[in-house]
MIDOSE-1310 file (N, C-alpha, C; in nm, 2 decimals, decimal comma, always signed):
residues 149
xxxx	+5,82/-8,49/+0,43/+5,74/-8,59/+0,50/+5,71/-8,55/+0,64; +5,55/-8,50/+0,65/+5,58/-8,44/+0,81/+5,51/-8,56/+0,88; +5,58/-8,54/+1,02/+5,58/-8,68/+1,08/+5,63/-8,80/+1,10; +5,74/-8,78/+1,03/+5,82/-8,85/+0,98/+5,94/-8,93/+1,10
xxxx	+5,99/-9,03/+1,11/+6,08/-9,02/+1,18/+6,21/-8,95/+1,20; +6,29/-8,88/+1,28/+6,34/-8,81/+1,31/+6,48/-8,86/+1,27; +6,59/-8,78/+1,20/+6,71/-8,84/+1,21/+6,81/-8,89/+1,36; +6,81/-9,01/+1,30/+6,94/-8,98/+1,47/+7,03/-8,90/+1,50
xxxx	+7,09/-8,86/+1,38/+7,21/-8,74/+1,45/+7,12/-8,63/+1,49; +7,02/-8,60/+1,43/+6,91/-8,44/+1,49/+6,92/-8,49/+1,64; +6,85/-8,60/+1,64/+6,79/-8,67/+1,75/+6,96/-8,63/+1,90; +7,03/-8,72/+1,88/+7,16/-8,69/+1,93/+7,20/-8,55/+1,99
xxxx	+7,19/-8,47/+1,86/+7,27/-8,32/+1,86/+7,19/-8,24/+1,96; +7,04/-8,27/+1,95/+6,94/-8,20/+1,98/+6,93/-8,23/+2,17; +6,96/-8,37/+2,19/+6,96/-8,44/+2,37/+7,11/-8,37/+2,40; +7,26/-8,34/+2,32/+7,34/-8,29/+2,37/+7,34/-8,15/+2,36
xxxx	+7,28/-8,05/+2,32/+7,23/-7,97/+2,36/+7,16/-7,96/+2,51; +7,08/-8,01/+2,57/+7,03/-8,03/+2,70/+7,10/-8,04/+2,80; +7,25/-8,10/+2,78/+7,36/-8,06/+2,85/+7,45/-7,92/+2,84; +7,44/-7,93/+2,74/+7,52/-7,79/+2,67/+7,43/-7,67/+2,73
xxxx	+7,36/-7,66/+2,70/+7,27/-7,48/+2,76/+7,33/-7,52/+2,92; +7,29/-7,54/+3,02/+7,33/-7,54/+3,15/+7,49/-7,50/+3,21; +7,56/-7,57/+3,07/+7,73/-7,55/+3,07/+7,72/-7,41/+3,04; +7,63/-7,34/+2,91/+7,65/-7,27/+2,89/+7,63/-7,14/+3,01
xxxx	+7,54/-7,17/+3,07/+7,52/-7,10/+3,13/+7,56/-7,05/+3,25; +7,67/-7,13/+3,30/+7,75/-7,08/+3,42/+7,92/-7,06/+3,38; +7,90/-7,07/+3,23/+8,04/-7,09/+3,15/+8,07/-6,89/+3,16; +8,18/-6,87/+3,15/+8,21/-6,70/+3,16/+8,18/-6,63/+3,00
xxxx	+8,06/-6,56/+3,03/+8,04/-6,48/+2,91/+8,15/-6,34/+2,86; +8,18/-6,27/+2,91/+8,29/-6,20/+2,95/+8,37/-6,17/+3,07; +8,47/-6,11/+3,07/+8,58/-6,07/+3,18/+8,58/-5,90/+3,16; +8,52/-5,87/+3,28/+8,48/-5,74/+3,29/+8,58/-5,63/+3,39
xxxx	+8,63/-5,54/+3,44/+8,66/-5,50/+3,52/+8,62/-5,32/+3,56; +8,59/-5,34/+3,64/+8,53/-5,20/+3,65/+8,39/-5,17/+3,64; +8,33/-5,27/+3,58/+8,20/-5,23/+3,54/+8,08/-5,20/+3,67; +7,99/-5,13/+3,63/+7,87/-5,11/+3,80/+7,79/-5,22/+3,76
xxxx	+7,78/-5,21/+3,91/+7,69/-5,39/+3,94/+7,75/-5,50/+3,92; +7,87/-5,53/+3,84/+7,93/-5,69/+3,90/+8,05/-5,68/+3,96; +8,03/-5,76/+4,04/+8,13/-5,74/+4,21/+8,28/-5,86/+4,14; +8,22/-5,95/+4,00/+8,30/-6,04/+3,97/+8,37/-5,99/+3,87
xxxx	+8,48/-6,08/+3,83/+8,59/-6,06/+3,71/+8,52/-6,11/+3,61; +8,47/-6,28/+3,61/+8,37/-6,30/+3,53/+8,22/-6,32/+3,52; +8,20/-6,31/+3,43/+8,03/-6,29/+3,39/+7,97/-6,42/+3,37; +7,86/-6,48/+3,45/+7,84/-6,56/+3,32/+7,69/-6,54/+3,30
xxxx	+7,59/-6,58/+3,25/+7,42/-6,63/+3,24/+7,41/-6,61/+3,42; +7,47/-6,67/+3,46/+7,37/-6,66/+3,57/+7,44/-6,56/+3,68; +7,56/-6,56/+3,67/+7,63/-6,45/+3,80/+7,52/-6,31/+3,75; +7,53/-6,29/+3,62/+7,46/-6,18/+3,55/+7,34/-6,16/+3,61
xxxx	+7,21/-6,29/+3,62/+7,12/-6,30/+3,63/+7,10/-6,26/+3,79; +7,18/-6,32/+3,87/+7,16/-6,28/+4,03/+7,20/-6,15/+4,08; +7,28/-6,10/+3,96/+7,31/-5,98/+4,00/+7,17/-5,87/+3,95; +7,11/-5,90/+3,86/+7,03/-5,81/+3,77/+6,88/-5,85/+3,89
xxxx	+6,87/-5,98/+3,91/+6,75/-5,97/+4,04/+6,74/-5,88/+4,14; +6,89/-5,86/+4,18/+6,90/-5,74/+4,29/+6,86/-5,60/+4,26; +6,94/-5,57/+4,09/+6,92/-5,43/+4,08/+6,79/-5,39/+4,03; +6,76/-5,51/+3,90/+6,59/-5,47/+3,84/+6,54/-5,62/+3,83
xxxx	+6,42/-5,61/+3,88/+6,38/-5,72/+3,87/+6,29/-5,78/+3,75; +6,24/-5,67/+3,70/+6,17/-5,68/+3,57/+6,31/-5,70/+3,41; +6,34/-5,60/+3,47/+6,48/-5,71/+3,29/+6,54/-5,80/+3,31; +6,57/-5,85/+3,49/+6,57/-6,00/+3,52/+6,48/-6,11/+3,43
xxxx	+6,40/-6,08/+3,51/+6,25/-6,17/+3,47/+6,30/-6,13/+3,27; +6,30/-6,07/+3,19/+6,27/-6,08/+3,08/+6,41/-6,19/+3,02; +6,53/-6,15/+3,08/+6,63/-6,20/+3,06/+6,65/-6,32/+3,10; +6,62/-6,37/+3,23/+6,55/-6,52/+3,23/+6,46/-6,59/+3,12
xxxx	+6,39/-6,51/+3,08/+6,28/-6,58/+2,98/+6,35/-6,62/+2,84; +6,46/-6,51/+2,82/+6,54/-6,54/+2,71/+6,64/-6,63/+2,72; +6,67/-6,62/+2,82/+6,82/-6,66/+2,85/+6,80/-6,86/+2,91; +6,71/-6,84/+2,95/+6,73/-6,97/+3,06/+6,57/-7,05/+2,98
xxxx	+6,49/-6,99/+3,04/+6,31/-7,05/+2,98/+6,35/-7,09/+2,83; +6,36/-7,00/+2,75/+6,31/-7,02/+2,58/+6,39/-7,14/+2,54; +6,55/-7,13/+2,53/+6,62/-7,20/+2,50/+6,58/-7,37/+2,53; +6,56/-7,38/+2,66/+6,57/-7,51/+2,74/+6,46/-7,59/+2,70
xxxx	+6,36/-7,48/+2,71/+6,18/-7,53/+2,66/+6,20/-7,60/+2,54; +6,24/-7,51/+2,46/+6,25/-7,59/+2,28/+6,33/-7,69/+2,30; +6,44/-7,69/+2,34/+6,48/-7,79/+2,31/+6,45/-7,92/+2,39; +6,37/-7,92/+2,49/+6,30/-8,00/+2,52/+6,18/-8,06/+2,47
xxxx	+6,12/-7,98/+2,44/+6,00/-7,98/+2,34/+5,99/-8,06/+2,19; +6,18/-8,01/+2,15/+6,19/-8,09/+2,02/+6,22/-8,24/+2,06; +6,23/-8,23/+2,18/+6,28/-8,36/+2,19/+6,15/-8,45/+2,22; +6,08/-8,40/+2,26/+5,96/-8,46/+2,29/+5,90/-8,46/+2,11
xxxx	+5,90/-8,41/+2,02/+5,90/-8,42/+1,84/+5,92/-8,53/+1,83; +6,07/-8,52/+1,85/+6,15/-8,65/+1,81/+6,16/-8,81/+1,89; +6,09/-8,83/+2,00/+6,05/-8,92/+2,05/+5,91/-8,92/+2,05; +5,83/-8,85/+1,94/+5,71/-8,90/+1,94/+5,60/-8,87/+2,03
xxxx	+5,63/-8,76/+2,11/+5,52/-8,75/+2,21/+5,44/-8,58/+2,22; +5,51/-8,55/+2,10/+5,45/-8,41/+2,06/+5,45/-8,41/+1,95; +5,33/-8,38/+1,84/+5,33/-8,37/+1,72/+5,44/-8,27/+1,60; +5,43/-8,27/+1,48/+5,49/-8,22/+1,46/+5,43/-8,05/+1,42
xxxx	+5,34/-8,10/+1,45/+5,25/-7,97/+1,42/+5,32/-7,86/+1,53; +5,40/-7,88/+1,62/+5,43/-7,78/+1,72/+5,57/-7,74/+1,67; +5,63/-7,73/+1,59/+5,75/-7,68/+1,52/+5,73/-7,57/+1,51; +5,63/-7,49/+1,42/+5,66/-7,37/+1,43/+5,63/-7,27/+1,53
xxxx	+5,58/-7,31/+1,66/+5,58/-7,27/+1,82/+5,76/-7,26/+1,86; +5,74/-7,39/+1,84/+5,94/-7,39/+1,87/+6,01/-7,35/+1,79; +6,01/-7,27/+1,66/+6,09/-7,19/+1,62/+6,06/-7,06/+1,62; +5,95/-6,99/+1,72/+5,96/-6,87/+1,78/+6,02/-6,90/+1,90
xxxx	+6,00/-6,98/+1,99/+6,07/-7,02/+2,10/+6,25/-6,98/+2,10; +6,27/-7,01/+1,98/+6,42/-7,02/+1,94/+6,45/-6,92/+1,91; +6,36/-6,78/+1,82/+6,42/-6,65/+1,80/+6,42/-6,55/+1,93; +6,29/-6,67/+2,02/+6,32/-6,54/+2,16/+6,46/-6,58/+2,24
xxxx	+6,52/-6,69/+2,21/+6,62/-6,71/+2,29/+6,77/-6,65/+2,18; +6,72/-6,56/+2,06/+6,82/-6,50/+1,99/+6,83/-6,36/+2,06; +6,72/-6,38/+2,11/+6,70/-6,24/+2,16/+6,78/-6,19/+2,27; +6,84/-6,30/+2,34/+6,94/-6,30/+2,45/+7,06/-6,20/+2,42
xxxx	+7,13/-6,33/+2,26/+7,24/-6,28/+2,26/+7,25/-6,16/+2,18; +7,15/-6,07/+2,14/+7,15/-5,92/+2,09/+7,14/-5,86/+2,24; +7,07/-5,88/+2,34/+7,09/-5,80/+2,49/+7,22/-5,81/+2,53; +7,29/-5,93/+2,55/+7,44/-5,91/+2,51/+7,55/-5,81/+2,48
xxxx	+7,49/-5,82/+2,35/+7,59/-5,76/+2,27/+7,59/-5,61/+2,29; +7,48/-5,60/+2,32/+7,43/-5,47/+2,33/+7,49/-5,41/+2,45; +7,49/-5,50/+2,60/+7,58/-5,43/+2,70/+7,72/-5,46/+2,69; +7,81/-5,53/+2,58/+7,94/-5,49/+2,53/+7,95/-5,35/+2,48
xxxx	+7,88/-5,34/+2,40/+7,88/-5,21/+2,28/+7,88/-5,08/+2,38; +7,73/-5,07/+2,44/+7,73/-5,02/+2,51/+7,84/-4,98/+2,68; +7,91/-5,05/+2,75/+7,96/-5,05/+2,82/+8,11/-5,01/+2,76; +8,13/-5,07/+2,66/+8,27/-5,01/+2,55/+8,29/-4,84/+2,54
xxxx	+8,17/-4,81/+2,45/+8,09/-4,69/+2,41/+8,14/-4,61/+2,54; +8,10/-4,62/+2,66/+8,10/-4,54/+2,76/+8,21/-4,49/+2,84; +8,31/-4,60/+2,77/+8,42/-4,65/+2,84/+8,46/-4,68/+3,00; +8,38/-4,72/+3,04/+8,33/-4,77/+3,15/+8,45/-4,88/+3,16
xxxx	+8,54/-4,95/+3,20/+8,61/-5,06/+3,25/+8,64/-5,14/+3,12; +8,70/-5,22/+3,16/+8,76/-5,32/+3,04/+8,67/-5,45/+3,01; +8,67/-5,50/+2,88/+8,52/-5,61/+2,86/+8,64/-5,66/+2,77; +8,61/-5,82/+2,80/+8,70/-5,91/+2,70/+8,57/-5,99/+2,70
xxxx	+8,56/-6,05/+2,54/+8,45/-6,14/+2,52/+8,50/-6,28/+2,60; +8,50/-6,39/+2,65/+8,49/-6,52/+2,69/+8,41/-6,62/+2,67; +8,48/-6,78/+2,68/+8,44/-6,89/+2,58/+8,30/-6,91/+2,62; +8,26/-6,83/+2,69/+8,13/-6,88/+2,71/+8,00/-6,84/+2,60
xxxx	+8,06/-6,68/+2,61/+7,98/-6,63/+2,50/+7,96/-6,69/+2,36; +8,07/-6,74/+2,31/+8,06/-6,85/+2,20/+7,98/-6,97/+2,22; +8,00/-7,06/+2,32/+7,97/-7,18/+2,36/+7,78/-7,13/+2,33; +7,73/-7,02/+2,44/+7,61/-7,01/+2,44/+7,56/-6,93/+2,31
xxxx	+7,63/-6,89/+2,25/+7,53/-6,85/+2,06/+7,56/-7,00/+2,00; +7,65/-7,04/+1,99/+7,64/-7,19/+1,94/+7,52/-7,27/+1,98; +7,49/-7,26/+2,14/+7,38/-7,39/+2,16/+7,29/-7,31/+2,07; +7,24/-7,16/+2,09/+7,14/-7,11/+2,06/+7,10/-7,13/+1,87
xxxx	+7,21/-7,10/+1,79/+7,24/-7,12/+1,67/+7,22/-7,30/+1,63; +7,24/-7,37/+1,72/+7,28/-7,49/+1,67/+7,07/-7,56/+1,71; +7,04/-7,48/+1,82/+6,88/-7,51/+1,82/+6,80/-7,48/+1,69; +6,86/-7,37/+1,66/+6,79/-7,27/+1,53/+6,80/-7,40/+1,45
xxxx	+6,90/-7,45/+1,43/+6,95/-7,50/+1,31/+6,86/-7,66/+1,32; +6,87/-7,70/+1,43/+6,79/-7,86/+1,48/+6,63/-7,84/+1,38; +6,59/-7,68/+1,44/+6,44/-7,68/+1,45/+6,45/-7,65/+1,30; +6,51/-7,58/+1,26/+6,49/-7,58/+1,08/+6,48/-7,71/+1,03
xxxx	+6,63/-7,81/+1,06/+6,61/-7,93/+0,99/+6,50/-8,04/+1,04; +6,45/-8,01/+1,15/+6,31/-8,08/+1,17/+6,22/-8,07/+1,09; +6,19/-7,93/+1,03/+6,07/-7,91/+1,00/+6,08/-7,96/+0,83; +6,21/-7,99/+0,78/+6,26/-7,98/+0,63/+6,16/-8,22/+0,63
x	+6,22/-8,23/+0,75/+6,23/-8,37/+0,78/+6,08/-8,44/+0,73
């Protein structure tokens, strides 16, 4: 039924998310030591991000887009769905929205692997990193069950 009224728990899950990304993002993605370029023990979305403005400013900028823009957008966007003030016709906008902000946590993973690989200093994953694939997984999952709705 497209157009339909929105469930309240979607509704709910989807406004507590809007708090959650922000947590997530100054929450510690790993505990690093040794590594070049962070001056900190922990990492998080954004210690990362001020650090990466300094070094490059262009995988900044891309990593912002993933990291901070994509996520926050949709999920404001869906909210604006589910209060009615954006059609539902814009769902599947916001579930590309949602794969660019998957795209985060593969850059991620990728400078674990990578920085492991090299053996460059010690990387412990941190609750942040879970916390922020959950908002991101748990958007995926909002915008799927919107669209089912």
């Amino acid at each position: 039924m497209t157009g339909g009224r929105s469930h309240p728990a979607l509704i709910a899950a989807n406004l507590i998310l809007l708090v959650l990304f922000p947590l997530a993002w100054f929450a510690p993605l790993l505990r690093a030591q040794l590594l070049p370029f962070f001056r900190t023990q922990d990492i998080s979305v954004i210690s990362g991000l001020q650090t990466l403005w300094q070094e490059d400013v262009f995988l900044a900028l891309i990593v912002t887009v993933f990291a901070l823009v994509a996520p926050i957008t949709k999920t404001a966007l869906l909210a604006l769905v589910h209060f009615r003030l954006l059609s539902h016709n814009a769902l599947p906008a916001l579930a590309l929205l949602g794969k660019l902000a998957m795209a985060d946590i593969f850059l991620i993973a990728l400078y674990i692997v990578t920085a492991k690989g090299l053996g460059v200093g010690r990387i412990e994953v941190a609750w942040g990193l879970y916390l922020f694939s959950a908002c991101i997984l748990a958007s995926l999952v909002l915008s799927l069950a919107e669209r089912k709705q």
